[in-house]
C-alpha positions in Angstrom: -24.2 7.5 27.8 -24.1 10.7 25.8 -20.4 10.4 24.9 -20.7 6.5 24.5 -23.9 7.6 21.9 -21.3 10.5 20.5 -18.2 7.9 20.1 -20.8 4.9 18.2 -21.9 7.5 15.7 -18.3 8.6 15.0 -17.3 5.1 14.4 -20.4 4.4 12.2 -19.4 7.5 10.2 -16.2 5.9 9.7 -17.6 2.9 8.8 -20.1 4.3 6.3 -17.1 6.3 5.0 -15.2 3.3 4.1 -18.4 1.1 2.7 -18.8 4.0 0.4 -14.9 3.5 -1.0 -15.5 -0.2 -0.9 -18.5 0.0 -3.2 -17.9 3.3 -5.1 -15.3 1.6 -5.1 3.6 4.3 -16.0 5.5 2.0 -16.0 4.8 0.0 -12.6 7.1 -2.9 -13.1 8.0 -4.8 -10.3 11.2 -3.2 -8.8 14.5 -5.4 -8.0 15.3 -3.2 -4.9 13.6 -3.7 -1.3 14.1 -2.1 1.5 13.1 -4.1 5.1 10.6 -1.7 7.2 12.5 -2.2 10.0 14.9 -5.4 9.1 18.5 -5.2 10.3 20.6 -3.5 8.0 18.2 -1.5 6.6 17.2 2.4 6.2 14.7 2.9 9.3 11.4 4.7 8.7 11.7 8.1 10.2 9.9 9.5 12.6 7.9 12.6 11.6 8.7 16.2 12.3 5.8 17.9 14.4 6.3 20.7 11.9 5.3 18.5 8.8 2.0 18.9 9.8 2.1 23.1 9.4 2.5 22.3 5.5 -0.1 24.1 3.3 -3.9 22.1 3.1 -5.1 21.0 -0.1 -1.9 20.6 -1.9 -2.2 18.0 -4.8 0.6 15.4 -6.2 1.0 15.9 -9.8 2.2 12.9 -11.8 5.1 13.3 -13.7 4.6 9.6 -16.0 2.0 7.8 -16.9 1.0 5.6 -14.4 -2.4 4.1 -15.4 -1.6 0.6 -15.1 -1.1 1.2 -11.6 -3.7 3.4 -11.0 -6.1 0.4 -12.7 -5.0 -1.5 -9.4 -7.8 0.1 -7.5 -10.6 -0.7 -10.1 -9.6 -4.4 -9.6 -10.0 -4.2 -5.9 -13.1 -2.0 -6.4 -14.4 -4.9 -8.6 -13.6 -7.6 -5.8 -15.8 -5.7 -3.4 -18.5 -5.2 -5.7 -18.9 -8.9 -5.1 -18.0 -9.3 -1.6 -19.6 -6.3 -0.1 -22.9 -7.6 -0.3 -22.3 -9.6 2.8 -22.5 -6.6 4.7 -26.4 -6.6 3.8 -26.3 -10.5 4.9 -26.5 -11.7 1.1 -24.6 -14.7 0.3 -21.3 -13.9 -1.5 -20.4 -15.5 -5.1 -16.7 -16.5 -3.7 -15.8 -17.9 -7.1 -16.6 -14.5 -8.9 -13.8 -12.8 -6.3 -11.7 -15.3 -6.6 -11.8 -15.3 -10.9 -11.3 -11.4 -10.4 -7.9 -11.6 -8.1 -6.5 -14.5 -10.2 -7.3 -13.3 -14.0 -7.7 -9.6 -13.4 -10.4 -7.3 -15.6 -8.7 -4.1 -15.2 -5.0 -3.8 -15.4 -4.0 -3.5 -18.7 -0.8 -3.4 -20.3 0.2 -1.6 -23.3 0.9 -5.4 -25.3 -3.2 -5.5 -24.2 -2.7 -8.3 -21.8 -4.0 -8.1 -18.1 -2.2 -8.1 -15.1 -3.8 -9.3 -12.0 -4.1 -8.8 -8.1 -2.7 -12.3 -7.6 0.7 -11.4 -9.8 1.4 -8.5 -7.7 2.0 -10.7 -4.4 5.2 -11.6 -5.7 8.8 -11.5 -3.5 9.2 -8.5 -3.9 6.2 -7.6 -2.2 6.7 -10.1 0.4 9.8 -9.2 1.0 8.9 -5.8 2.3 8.3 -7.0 5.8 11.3 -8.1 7.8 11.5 -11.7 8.8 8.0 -12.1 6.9 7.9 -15.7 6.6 8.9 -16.4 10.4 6.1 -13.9 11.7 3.8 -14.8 9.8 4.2 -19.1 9.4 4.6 -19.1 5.8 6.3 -17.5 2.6 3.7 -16.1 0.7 1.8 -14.6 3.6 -0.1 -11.8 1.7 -1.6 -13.8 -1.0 -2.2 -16.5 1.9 -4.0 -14.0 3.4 -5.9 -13.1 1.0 -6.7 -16.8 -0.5 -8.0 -17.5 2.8 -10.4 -15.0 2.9 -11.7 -16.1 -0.4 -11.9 -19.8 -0.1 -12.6 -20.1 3.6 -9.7 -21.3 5.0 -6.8 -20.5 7.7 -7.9 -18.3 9.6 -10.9 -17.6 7.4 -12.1 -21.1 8.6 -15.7 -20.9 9.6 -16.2 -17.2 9.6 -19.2 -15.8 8.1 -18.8 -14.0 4.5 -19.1 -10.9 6.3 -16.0 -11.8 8.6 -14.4 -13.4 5.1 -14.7 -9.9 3.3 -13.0 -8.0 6.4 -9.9 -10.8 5.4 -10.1 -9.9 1.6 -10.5 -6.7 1.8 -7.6 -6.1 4.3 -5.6 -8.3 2.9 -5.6 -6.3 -0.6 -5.1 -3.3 1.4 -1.7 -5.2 2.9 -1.2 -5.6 -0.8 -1.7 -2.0 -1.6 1.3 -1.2 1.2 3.5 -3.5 0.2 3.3 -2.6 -3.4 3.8 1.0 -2.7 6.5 0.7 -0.2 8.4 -1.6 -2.2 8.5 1.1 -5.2 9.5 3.7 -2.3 12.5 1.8 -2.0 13.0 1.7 -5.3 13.3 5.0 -5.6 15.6 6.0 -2.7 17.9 3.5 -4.1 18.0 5.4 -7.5 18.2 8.4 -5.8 20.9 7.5 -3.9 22.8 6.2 -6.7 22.1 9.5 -8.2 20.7 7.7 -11.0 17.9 9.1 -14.1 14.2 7.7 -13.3 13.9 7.8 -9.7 10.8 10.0 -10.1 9.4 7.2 -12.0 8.8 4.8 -9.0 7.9 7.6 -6.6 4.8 8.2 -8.9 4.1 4.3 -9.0 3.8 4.7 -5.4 1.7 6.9 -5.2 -0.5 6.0 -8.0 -1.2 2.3 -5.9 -1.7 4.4 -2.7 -4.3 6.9 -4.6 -6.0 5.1 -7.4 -7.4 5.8 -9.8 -9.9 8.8 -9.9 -13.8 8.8 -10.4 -15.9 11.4 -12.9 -15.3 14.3 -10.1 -11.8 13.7 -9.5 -12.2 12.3 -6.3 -10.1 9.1 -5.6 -12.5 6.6 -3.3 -10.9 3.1 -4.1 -7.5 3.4 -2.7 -5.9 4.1 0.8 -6.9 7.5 1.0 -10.7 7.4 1.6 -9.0 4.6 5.1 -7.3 7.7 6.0 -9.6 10.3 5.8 -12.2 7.9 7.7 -9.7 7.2 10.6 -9.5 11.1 10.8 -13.3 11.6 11.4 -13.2 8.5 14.4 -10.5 10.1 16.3 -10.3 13.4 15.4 -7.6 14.1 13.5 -9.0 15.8 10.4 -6.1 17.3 8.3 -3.6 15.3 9.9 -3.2 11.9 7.9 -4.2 11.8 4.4 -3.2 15.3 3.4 0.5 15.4 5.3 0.3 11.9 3.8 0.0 13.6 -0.1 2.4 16.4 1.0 5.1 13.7 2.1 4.8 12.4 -1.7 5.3 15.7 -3.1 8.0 16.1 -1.5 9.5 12.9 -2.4 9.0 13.5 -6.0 10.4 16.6 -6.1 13.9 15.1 -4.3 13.8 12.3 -6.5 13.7 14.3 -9.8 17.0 16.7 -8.5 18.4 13.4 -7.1 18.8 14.7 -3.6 19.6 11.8 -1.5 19.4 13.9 1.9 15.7 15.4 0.9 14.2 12.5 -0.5 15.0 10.1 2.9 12.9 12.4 5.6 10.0 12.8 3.4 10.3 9.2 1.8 10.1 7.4 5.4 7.4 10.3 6.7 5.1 8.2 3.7 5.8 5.1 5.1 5.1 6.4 8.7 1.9 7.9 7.9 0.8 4.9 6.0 2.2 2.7 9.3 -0.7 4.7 11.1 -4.0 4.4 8.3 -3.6 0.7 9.9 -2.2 1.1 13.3 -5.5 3.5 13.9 -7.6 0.4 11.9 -6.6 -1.7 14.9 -7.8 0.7 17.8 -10.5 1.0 15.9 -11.4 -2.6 15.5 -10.5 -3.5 18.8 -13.4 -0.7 20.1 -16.0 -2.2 17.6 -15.1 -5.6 18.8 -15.9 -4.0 22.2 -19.2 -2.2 21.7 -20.4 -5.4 19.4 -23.9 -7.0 21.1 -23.6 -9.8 19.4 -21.3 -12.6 18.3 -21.9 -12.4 14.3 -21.2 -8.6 14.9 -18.2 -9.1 17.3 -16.9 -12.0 14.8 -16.7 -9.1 12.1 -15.1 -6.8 13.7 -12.1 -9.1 14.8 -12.1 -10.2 11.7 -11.3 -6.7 10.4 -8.8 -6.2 13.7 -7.0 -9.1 12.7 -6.6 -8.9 8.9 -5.3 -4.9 9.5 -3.1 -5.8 12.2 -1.0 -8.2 9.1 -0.4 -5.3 7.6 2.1 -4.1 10.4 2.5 -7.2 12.5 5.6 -8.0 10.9 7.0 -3.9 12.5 5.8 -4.4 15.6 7.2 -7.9 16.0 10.9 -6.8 15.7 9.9 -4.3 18.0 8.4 -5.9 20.8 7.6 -9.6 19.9 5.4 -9.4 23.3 3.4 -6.8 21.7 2.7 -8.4 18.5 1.5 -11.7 20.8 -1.0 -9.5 22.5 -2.4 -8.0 19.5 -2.8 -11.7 17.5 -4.5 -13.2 20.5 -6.8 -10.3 20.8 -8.1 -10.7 17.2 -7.9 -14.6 16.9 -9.8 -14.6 20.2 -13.5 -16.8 19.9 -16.2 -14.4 19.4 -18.8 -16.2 21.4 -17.7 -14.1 24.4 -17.8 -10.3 24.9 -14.7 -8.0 24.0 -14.0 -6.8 28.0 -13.1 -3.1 28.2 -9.8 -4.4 29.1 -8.9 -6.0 26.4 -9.4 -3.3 24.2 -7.1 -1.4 26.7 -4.5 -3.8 26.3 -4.6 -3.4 22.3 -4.2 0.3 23.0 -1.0 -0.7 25.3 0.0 -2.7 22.7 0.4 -0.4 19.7 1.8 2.2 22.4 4.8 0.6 23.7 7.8 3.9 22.8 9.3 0.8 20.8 6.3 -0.4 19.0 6.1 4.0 18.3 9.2 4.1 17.1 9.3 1.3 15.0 6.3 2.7 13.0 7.3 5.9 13.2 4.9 7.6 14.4 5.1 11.1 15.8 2.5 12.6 19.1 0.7 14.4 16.7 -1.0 11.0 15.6 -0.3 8.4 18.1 -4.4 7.7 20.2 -3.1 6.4 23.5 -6.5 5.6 25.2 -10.2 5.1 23.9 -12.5 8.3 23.2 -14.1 9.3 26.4 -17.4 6.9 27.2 -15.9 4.2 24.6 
């Protein structure tokens, strides 16, 4: 019972970690170039060297552009969940606020002074990220779908509370945030590749959408770091996510600007790796929250939040092992009226731990969970 008590407070930390993002919380034109994660006849997402993670702490990526359009992404998202997060105190959500946000934007502005929204950015090219999207996923514009479904209620949205409705949002943006980044990552490696001048441009893009932008004490809350650091705390990985993450970036920049085609590809595909496991761990983690739930509005949530991560790298793990992916979308589209059996939440683990499923995301030993923590 100890370790059971030991594991729920970890999780809640995490949980509070990420509530506190969600309510704290240049050129960046859309790129021509794509590459698949994972499609045939595409550069594969390396695996990560174990000796990555023996890089200097506390390193910092320094921008060479301006990218504050892009950084202006995560004050959009920050101002959707300033409306939807008051679900998670049981308060009815103003859907058509969130809605008027992602479709006319508030925060992204250009230099001409015109906005750009959330909605814009789930264009092809950001669809087009994930290999054989619109197969896996039953329809071509899968991460605006996603997200529209959240907000109005529908798909899989469909009679979920507003709580269970943000988890979709919210995840679906992050999706968003991924697909934006990695398609600008490809961006670059193509320039860099063609040994062309810029390349150091879309690197920063990247990793502007990835960060955000920064608060009064420099700290960057709205983005996909504070998910990694609070994925650190529940399983114990502290230093080994977000910061390797940030020292993978620098050292994509820096090949990018001497247009070193060999030393930008390791640390390029590290990035996409370590952002392959912010969500991967989302998913254990949801699926042991759908677990300990005691009742069905709180068990509803947290497959809710399972679920909507999972779309973030369904699309990976179903050209890996399509009988994986199955496993993982029944788990989280799965009624909530009955309790999550330890063995299901063994069978997600499974899941995201086939050596293909690995592979395909990239992920080294050094962060890879195999089991639930002890007493789980």
């Amino acid at each position: 019972m100890l370790r059971r008590g030991v594991f729920i407070a970890v999780l809640l930390l995490g949980t509070f970690a990420l509530a506190l993002a969600s309510t704290a919380c240049g050129k960046g034109e859309d790129r021509p170039n794509v590459e698949v994660i994972g499609g045939a006849g595409s550069v594969s997402v390396s695996g990560i060297s174990e000796g990555g993670q023996d890089e200097p702490a506390g390193r910092k990526y320094a921008f060479s552009t301006d990218q504050a359009l892009n950084q202006q992404i995560s004050l959009d998202i920050l101002d959707v969940r300033r409306v939807i997060n008051v679900a998670i105190d049981g308060r009815p959500v103003e859907w058509a606020r969130a809605i008027e946000v992602y479709e006319r934007g508030k925060n992204q502005r250009r230099p001409d002074g015109s906005l750009r929204t959330l909605a814009s950015l789930a264009d092809a090219g950001a669809h087009a990220v994930f290999p054989n999207g619109p197969v896996v996923y039953g329809r071509p514009t899968f991460i605006d779908a996603t997200i529209r479904d959240g907000l109005n209620g529908t798909g899989h949205a469909q009679g979920l509370s507003d709580d269970a409705r943000r988890e979709i949002v919210d995840h679906g943006l992050q999706m968003l945030l991924y697909a934006k980044a990695s398609q600008e990552l490809a961006a670059a490696r193509a320039l860099v590749e063609a040994k062309a001048a810029g390349a150091n441009v879309p690197v920063d893009a990247a990793w502007a959408i990835i960060s955000g932008m920064p608060d009064a004490d420099g700290a960057r809350l709205y983005g996909l770091l504070p998910v990694a650091l609070a994925h650190e705390t529940t399983f114990n990985l502290q230093g080994k996510l977000a910061q390797p993450l940030e020292n993978a970036f620098i050292a994509a920049l820096i090949a990018a600007e001497r247009k070193e085609a060999g030393a930008f590809a390791k640390p390029s595909g590290d990035a996409r790796a370590y952002l392959n496991d912010v969500f991967t761990l989302g998913v254990l983690r949801s699926a042991t929250l759908a677990e300990l739930a005691s009742t069905e509005a709180a068990r509803q949530v947290a497959l809710a939040e399972g679920w909507s991560t999972f779309q973030t790298i369904r699309a990976t793990v179903a050209g890996a092992s399509p009988g994986a992916a199955q496993i993982l979308e029944a788990a989280f589209s799965r009624s909530a009226a009955q309790p999550f059996a330890a063995n299901e939440t063994q069978r997600v683990y499974q899941a995201l731990n086939e050596p293909a499923v690995l592979q395909a995301l990239g992920l080294p030993a050094s962060i890879q969970v195999k089991t639930p923590p002890a007493g789980s």
